[in-house]
C-alpha positions as CSV (number, residue, x, y, z in Angstrom):
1,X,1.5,0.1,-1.6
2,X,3.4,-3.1,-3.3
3,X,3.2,-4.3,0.5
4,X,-0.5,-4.2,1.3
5,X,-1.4,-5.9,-2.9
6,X,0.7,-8.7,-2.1
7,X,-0.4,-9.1,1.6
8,X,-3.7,-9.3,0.3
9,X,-2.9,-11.9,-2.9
10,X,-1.2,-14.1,-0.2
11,X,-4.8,-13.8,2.2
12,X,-6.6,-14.7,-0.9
13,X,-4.4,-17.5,-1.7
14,X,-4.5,-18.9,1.5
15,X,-8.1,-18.9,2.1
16,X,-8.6,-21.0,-0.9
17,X,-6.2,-23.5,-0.2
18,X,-7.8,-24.0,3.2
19,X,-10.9,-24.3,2.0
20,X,-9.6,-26.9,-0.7
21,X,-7.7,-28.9,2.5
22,X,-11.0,-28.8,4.4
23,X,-13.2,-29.6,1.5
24,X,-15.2,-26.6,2.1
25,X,-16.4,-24.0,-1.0
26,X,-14.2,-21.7,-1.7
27,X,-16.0,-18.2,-1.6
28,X,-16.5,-16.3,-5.5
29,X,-16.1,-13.6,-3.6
30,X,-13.7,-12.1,-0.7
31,X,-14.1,-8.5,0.5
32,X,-10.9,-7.2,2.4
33,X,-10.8,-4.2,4.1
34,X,-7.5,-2.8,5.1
35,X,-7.7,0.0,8.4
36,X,-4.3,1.8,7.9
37,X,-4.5,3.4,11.7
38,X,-4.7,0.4,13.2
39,X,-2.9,-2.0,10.5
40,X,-5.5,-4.4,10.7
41,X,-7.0,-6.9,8.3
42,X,-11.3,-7.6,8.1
43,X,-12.5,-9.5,5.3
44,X,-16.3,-10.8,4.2
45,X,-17.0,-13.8,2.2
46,X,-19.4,-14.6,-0.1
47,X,-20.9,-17.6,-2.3
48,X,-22.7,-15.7,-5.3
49,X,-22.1,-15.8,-8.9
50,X,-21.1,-12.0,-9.9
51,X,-22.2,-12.8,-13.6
52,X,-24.4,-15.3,-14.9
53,X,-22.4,-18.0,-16.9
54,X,-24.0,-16.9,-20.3
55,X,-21.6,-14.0,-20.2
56,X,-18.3,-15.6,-19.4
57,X,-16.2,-16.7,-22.1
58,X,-16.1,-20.3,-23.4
59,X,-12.4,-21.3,-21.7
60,X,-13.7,-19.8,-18.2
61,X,-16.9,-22.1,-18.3
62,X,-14.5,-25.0,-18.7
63,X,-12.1,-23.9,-15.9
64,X,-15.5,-23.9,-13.8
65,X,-17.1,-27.2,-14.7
66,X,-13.2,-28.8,-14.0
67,X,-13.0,-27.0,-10.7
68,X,-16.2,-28.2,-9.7
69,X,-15.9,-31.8,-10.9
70,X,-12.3,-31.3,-9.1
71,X,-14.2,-30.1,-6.3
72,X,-16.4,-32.8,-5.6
73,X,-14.1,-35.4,-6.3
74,X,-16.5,-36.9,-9.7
């Protein structure tokens, strides 16, 4: 159990630190699936805001406005 959460914090991890390499966006949103029989990893990515900024908390707004301005290098 402790094996598969940190296989899949380590995926997550690694996908955004390509994407920051590359200059690419990193996804909001990763889907992994994990198929136990045949230990295999498939995971779908995705660009969309899950909530509207409105609702987020003033410190998380500001994370978001620095990693875009980070982002795009402003």
């Amino acid at each position: 159990k402790t094996d598969i959460g940190l296989t899949i914090l380590c995926y997550s991890y690694a996908v955004r630190e390509l994407c920051l390499h590359y200059k690419r966006v990193v996804p909001t949103v990763i889907k992994i699936v994990y198929d136990a029989k045949t230990r295999q990893v498939r995971a779908q990515y995705g660009y969309e805001r899950l909530k509207s900024l409105s609702d987020c908390e003033t410190e998380i707004r500001c994370r978001m406005w620095f990693d875009e301005i980070r982002t795009n290098n402003l």
